[in-house]
C-alpha positions as CSV (number, residue, x, y, z in Angstrom):
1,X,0.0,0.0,0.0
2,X,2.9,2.7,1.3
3,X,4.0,2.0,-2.5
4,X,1.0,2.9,-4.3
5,X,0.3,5.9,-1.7
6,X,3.5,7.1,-3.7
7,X,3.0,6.7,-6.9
8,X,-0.4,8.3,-6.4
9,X,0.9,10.9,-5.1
10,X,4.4,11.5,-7.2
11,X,2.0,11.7,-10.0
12,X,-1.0,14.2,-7.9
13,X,2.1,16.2,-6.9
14,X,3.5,16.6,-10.7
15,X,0.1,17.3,-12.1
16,X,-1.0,19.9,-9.0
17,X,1.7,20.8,-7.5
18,X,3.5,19.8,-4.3
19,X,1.6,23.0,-2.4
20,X,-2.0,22.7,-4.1
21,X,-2.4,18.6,-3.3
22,X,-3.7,17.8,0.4
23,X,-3.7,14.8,1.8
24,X,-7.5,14.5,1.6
25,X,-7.3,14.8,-2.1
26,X,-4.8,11.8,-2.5
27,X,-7.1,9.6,-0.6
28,X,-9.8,10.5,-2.6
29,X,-8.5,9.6,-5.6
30,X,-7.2,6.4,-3.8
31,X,-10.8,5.9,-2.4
32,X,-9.2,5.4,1.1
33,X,-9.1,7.1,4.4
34,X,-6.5,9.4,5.4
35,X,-5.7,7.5,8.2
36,X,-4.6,5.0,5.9
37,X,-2.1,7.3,4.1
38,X,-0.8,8.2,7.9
39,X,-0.2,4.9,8.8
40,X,2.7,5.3,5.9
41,X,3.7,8.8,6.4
42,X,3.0,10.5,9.4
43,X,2.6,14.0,7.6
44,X,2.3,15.5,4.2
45,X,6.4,16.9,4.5
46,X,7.1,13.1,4.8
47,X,5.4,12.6,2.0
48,X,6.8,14.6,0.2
49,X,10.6,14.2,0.7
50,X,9.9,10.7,-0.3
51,X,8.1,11.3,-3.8
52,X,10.6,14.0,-4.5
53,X,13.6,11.2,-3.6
54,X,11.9,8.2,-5.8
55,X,11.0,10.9,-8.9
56,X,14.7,11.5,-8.5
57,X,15.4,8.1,-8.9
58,X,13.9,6.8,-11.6
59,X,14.9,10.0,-13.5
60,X,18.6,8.8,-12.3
61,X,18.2,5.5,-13.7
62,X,17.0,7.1,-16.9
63,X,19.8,9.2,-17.5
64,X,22.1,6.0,-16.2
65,X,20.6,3.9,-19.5
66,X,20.7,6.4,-21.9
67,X,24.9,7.5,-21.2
68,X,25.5,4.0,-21.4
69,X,24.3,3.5,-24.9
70,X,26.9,5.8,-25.8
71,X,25.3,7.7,-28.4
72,X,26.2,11.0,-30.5
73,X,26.4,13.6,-27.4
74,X,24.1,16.3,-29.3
75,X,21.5,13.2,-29.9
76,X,22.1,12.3,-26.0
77,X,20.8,15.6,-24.4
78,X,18.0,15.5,-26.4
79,X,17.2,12.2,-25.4
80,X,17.9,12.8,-21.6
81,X,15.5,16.3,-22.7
82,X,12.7,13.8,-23.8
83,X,13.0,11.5,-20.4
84,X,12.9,14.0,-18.3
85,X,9.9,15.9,-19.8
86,X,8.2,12.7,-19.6
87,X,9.0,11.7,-16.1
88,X,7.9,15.7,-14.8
89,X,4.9,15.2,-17.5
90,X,5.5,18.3,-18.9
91,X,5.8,20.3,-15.5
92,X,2.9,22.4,-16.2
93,X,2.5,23.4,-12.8
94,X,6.4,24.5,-12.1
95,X,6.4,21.8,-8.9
96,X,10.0,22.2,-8.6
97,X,9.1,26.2,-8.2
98,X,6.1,24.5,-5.1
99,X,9.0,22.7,-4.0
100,X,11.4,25.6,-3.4
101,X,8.8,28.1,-1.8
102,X,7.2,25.7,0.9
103,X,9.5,22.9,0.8
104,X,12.8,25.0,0.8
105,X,14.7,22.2,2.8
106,X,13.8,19.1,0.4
107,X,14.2,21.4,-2.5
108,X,17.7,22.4,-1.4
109,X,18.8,18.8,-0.6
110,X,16.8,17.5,-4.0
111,X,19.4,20.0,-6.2
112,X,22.1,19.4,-4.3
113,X,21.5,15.7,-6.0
114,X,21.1,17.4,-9.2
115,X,23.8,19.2,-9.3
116,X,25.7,16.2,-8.4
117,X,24.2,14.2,-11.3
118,X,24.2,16.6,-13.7
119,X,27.7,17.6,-13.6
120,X,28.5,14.0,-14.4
121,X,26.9,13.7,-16.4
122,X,27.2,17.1,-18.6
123,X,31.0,17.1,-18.4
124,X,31.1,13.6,-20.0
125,X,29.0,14.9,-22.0
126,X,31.4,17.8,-23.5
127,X,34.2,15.7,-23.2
128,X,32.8,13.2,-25.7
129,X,31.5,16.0,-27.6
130,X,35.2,17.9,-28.1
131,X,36.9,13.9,-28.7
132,X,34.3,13.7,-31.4
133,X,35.0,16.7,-33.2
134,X,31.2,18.0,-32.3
135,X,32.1,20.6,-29.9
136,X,35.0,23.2,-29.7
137,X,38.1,21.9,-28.1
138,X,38.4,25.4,-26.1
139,X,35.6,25.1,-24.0
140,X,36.0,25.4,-20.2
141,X,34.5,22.1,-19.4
142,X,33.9,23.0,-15.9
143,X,32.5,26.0,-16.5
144,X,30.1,25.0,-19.3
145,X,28.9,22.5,-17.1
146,X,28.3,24.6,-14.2
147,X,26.1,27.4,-16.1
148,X,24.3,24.9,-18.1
149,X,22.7,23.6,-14.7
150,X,22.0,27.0,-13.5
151,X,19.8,27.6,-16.9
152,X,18.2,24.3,-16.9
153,X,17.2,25.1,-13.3
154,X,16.9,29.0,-13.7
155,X,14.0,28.6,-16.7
156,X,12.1,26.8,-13.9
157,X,11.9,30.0,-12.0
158,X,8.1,31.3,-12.1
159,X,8.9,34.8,-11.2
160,X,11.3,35.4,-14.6
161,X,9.1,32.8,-16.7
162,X,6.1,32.8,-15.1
163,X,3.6,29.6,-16.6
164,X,1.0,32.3,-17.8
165,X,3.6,33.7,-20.8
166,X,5.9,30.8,-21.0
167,X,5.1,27.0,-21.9
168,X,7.8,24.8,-19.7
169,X,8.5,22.3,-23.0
170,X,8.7,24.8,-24.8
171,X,11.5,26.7,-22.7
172,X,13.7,23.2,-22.4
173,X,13.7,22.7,-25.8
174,X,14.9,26.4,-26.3
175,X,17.5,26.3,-23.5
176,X,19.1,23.1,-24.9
177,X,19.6,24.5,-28.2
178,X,20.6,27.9,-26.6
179,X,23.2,26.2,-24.8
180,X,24.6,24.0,-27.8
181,X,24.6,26.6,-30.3
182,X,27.0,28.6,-28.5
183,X,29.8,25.2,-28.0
184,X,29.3,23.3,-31.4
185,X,31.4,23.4,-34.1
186,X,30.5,23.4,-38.1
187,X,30.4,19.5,-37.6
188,X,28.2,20.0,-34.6
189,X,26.0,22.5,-36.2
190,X,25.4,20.6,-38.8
191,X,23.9,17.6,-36.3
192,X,22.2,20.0,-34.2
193,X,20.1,21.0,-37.4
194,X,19.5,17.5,-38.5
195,X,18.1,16.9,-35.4
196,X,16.1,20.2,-34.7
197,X,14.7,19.5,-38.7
198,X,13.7,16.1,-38.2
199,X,11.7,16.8,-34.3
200,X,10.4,19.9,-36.4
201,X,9.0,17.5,-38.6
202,X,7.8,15.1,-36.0
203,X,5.6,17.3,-34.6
């Protein structure tokens, strides 16, 4: 039961938000008692930390499978873009931004994890990327690496992109090519485009 309490609420929480769900409406949509949910998680914070630790997770393990596959390091963001998106479905309700206004002590410890995995992650990223000829070899790895998480997390900021005048798919999707357009090279360009033409033509 605690496991489907989770899930339930991991997906209530991404959907609403982690401030707008109460613990009434999760057993509601469960059709059972709150006392039931308490018997798991003896209050909503609870609750919380642990659906922000297991979305983190399985987002982990994501991004784990797809570097493993090795692919072309352009193609790879955009795949860890598309997992992502999918696991936050969309985050139409900036819960991250919930998170860090009533939840600032999850939050803080939830990027502190990020930053940890996406450093990793991003550096071997641009490594690959210069090796391969698709990115310039005089890049400041470490620096790249560093601003590229404070945009991915900074677009999530409702006060500079509030949800009312900015659609949160469309700002990833605009970031990442913001960010690879200023460290590919002709090679690189030319496999950003392919890519950009071909989702282009997906839609």
């Amino acid at each position: 039961m605690k496991e489907k309490i989770l899930h339930k609420a991991e997906e209530l929480f991404l959907t609403f938000g982690f401030k707008s769900v109460t613990m009434d409406d999760i057993a509601n949509q469960m059709g059972i008692s709150k006392k039931t949910i308490y018997t798991h998680f003896k209050n909503k914070t609870q609750l919380v930390k642990e659906s922000t630790h297991s979305i983190f997770e399985n987002i982990s393990k994501g991004i784990d499978c797809i570097c493993t596959l090795n692919k072309n390091p352009i193609e790879e963001l955009f795949e860890i873009k598309s997992l992502i998106m999918t696991q936050l479905k969309g985050e139409k309700t900036s819960p991250q931004y919930q998170l860090s206004k009533y939840y600032p002590e999850i939050h803080n410890s939830l990027k502190k994890k990020q930053f940890e995995l996406m450093q990793e992650c991003v550096k071997d990223n641009i490594t690959r990327g210069v090796s391969l000829g698709l990115y310039r070899t005089n890049l400041n790895i470490e620096f790249v690496s560093r601003i590229y998480f404070i945009g991915v997390t900074g677009i999530k900021d409702e006060d500079i992109f509030p949800t009312a005048n900015f659609q949160k798919q469309q700002l990833v999707e605009e970031y990442l090519e913001y960010h690879l357009r200023g460290i590919v090279t002709e090679k690189g360009l030319s496999k950003l485009n392919q890519i950009l033409n071909k989702n282009q033509t997906n839609e």
